[in-house]
C-alpha positions as CSV (number, residue, x, y, z in Angstrom):
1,X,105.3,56.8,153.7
2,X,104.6,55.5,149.8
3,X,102.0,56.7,147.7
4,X,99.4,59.4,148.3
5,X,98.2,60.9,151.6
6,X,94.7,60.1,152.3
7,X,94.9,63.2,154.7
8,X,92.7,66.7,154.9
9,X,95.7,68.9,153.5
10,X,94.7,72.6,153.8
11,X,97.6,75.1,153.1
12,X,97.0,78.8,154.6
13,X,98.5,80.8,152.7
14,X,99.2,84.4,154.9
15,X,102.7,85.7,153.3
16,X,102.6,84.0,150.6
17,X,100.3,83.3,147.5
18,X,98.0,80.7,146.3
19,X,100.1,79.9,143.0
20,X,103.4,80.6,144.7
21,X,102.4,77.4,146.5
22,X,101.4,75.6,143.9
23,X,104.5,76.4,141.9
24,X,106.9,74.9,145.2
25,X,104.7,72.1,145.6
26,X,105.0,71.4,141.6
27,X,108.4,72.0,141.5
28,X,109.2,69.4,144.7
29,X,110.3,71.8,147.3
30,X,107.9,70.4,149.4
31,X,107.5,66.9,148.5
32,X,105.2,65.8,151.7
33,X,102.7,68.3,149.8
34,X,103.3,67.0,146.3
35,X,102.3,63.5,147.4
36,X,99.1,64.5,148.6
37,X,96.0,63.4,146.6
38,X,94.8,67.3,147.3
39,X,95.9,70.0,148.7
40,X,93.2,73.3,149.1
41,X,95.0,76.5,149.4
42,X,93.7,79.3,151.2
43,X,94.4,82.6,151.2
44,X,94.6,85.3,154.0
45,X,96.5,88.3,153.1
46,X,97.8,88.6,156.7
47,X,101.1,88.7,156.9
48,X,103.4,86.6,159.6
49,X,100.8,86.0,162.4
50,X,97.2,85.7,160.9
51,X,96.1,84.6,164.8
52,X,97.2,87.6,165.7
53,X,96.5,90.2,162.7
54,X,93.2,88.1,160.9
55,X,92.1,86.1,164.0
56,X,88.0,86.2,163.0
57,X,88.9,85.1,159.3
58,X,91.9,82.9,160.1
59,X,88.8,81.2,162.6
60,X,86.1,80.9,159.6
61,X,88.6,79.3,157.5
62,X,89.9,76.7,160.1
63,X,86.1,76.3,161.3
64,X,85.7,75.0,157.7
65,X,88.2,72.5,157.1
């Protein structure tokens, strides 16, 4: 695939951070990301399972996209 993605990328973040993210994606560690003309990131503090731990917030954000 060449050039950007003209894709819905949404990024929930759960053990992880916003800016941690955004610092992988920057730094090419996850080049399908990088390519992207946007990425939102979203942030559930929720650790490893948010389905299981966050299910009613982890819903509201997915019911957004």
């Amino acid at each position: 695939m060449s050039g950007a993605s003209t894709y819905l990328v949404v990024v929930v973040c759960p053990e992880f951070t916003p800016e941690q993210a955004r610092e992988w994606i920057g730094a090419g560690d996850v080049p399908e990301l990088a390519r992207a003309k946007r990425v939102d990131l979203v942030d559930i503090e929720s650790g490893h399972w948010p389905m299981a731990t966050r299910a009613a917030e982890l819903a509201r954000i997915l019911a957004a996209v």
